[in-house]
N, C-alpha and C positions, 0 to 999 in steps of 0.2 A: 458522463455515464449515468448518474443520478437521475437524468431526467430521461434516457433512453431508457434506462431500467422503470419507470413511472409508465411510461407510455406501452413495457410490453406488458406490464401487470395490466393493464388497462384494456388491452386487448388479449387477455385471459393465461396471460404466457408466464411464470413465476419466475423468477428472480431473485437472485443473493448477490447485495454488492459487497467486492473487498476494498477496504478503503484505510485510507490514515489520516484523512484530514474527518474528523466525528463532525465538529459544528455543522460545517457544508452541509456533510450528505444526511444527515442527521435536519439538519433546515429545510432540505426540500422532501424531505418523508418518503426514503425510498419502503420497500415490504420490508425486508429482510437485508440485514446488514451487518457484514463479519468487520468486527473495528478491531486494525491492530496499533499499536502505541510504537509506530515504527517512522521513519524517513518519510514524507510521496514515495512513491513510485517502488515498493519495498512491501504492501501488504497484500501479496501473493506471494512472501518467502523471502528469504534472507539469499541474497547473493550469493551463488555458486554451492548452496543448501538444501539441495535436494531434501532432505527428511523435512526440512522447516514448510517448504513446498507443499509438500504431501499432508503435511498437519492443517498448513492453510487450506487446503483442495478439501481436508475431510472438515473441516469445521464450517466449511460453505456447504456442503453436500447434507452435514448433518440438521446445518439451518433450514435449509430449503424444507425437509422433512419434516422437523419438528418445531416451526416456529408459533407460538401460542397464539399469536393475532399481527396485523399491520402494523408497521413501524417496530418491528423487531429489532434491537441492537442488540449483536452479541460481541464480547470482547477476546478473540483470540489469545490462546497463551504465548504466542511471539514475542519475540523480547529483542531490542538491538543491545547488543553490548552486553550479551545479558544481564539485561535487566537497569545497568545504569544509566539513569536518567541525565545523565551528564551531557551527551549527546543533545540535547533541543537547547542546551546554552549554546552551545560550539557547531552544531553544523550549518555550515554553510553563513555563517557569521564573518563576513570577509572584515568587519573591525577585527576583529581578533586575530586577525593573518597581517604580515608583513607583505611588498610587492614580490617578495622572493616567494615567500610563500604559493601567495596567490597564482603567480606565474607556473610553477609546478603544479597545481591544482590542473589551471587549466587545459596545459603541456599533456594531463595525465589523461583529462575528460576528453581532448581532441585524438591521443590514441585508443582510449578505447570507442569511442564512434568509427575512427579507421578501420578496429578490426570486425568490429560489430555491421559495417559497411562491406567489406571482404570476406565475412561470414555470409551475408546476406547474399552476395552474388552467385 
């Protein structure tokens, strides 16, 4: 997304990326960039949080408008857990899981693609 958001700035189109990995998209120098301190796949809102949503949608809309020059970062008030940073030890750290564990994990990720799949249809 980083480097499609590069290419429409380039052809005069602006741009706000939402992201959670900073180095990355922060390395390839997108314009404007809303950083949230959340999961991948997680800084457009918090799961099933419509209001977190809506704070991300306005904190991109607010960047687009007012960003002081290129390579803008700005840091979202999104929070997982709020706010406990305990989460970037433990997620998705399959050391830390047992096979029981793990097995349920992915038991749970394969039903929700099913329903996400059945939604889609």
């Amino acid at each position: 997304m980083s480097l499609v958001s590069r290419a429409l700035e380039e052809a005069g189109i602006p741009t706000v990326v939402l992201g959670a990995a900073k180095d990355i998209v922060e390395h390839v120098g997108v314009a404007r960039f809303a950083f949230s301190d959340v999961p991948l796949g997680n800084s457009a809102g918090l799961p099933h949080d419509a209001e977190s949503q809506r704070s991300a949608l306005e904190c991109a809309l607010t960047l687009l408008e007012t960003a002081p020059g290129p390579r803008t970062t700005w840091q979202t008030p999104l929070r997982w857990n709020g706010g406990d940073h305990e989460w970037k030890r433990d997620f998705n750290n399959l050391g830390q899981l047992d096979a029981e564990a793990i097995a349920r994990q992915r038991a749970s990720f394969e039903e929700q693609k099913a329903r996400a799949r059945g939604a889609n249809a």
